[in-house]
C-alpha positions as CSV (number, residue, x, y, z in Angstrom):
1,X,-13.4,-8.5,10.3
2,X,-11.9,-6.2,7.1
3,X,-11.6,-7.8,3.5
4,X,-9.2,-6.0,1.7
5,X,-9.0,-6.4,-2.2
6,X,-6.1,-4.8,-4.0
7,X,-6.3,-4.2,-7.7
8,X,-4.1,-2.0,-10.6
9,X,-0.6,-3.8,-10.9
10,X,0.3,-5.0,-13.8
11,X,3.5,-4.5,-16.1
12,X,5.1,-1.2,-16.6
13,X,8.2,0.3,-18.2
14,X,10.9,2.2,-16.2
15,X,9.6,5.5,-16.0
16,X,5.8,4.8,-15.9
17,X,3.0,4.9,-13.1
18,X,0.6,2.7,-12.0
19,X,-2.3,3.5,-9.5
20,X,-3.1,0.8,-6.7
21,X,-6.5,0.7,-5.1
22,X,-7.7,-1.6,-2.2
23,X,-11.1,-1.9,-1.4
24,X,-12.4,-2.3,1.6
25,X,-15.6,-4.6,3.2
26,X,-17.4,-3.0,6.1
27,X,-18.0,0.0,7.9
28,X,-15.0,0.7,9.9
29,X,-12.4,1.2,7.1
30,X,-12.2,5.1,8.4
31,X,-11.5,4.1,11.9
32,X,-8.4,2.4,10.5
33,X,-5.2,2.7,9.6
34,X,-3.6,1.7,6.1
35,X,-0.7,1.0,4.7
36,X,0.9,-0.3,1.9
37,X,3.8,-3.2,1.8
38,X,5.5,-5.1,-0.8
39,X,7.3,-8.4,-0.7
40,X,9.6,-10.4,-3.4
41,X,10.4,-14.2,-2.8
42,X,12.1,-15.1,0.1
43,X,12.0,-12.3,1.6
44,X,10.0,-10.3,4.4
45,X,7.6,-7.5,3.6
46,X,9.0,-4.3,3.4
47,X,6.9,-1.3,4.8
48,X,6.1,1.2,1.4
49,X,3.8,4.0,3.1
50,X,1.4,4.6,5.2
51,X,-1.9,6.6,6.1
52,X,-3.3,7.2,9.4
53,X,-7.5,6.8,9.4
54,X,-8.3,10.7,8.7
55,X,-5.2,10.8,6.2
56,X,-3.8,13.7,8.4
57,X,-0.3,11.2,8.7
58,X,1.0,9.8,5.7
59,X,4.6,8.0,5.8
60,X,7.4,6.5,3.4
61,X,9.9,4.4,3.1
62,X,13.0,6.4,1.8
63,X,13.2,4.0,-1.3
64,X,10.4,5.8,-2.7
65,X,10.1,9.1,-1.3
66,X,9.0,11.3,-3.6
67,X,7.9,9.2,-6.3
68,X,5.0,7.2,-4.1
69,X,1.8,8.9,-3.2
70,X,-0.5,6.9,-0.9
71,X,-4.4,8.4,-0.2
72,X,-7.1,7.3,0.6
73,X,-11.3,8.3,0.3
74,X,-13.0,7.2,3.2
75,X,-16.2,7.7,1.4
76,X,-15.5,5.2,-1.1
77,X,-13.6,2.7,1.2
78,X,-10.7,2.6,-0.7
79,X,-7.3,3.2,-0.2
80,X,-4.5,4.1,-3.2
81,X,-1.3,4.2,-4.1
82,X,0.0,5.7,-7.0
83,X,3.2,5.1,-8.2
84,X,5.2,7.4,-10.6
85,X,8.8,7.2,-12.2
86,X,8.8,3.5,-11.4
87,X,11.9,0.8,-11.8
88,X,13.0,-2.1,-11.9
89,X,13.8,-2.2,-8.3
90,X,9.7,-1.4,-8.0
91,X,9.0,-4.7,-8.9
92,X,7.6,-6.9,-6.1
93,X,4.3,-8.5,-5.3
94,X,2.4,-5.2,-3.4
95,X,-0.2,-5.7,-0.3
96,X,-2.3,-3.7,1.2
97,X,-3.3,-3.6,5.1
98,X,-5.0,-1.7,8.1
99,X,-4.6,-1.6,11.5
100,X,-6.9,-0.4,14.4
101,X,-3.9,1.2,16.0
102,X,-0.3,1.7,15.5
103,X,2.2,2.0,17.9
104,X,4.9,3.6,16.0
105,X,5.7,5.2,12.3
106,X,6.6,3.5,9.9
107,X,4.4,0.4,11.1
108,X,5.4,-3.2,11.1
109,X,4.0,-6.1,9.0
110,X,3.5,-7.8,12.2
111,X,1.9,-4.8,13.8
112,X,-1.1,-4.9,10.8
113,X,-4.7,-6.7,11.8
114,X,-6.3,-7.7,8.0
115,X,-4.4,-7.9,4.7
116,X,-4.9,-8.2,1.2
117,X,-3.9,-11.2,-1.0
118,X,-1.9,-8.4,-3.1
119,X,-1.0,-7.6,-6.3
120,X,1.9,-7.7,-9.2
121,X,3.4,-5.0,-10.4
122,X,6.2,-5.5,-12.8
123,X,8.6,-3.1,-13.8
124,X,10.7,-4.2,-16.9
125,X,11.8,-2.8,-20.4
């Protein structure tokens, strides 16, 4: 069993950053897979980026190519995202997640073990 807690969304103007972190309960959080997914009502969870468990692999969605940096620091358990020249189209409730193995890049929400209960980030003027 994985616990994953993600903190650092909040409210931003268009044009700002914001660093996500998600921290991670146990011992096997470098054996696994992360990625990052956001969601907005009604709505499925779209796939954002991932990492594979060395952070050899890292993936993105084209939406934010570019502007998205996921990492992570097994050391520490944690996981990030940071999130540079941010939108309004940015804004979305953000979750973290792992998996011990994935099939195919990008990954599927349904293809992730443990989740976080995510986070807010806003993105208004």
């Amino acid at each position: 069993q994985v616990q994953l807690v993600e903190s650092g969304g909040g409210s931003v103007q268009p044009g700002g950053s914001l660093r996500l972190s998600c921290a991670a309960s146990g011992r096997t959080f470098s054996m696994l897979s992360m990625a990052w997914f956001r969601q907005a009502p009604g709505k499925d969870r779209e796939f954002v980026a991932g990492i594979s468990s060395s952070g050899a692999r890292t993936d993105y969605a084209d939406s934010v190519k570019g502007r998205f940096t996921i990492s992570r620091d097994n050391a520490k358990n944690t996981g990030y995202l940071q999130m540079n020249s941010l939108n309004p189209e940015d804004t979305f409730i953000y979750y973290c997640a792992v998996a011990w193995y994935i099939s195919r890049w990008p990954p599927t929400s349904m293809g992730m073990d443990y989740w976080g209960k995510g986070t807010l980030v806003t993105v208004s003027s």
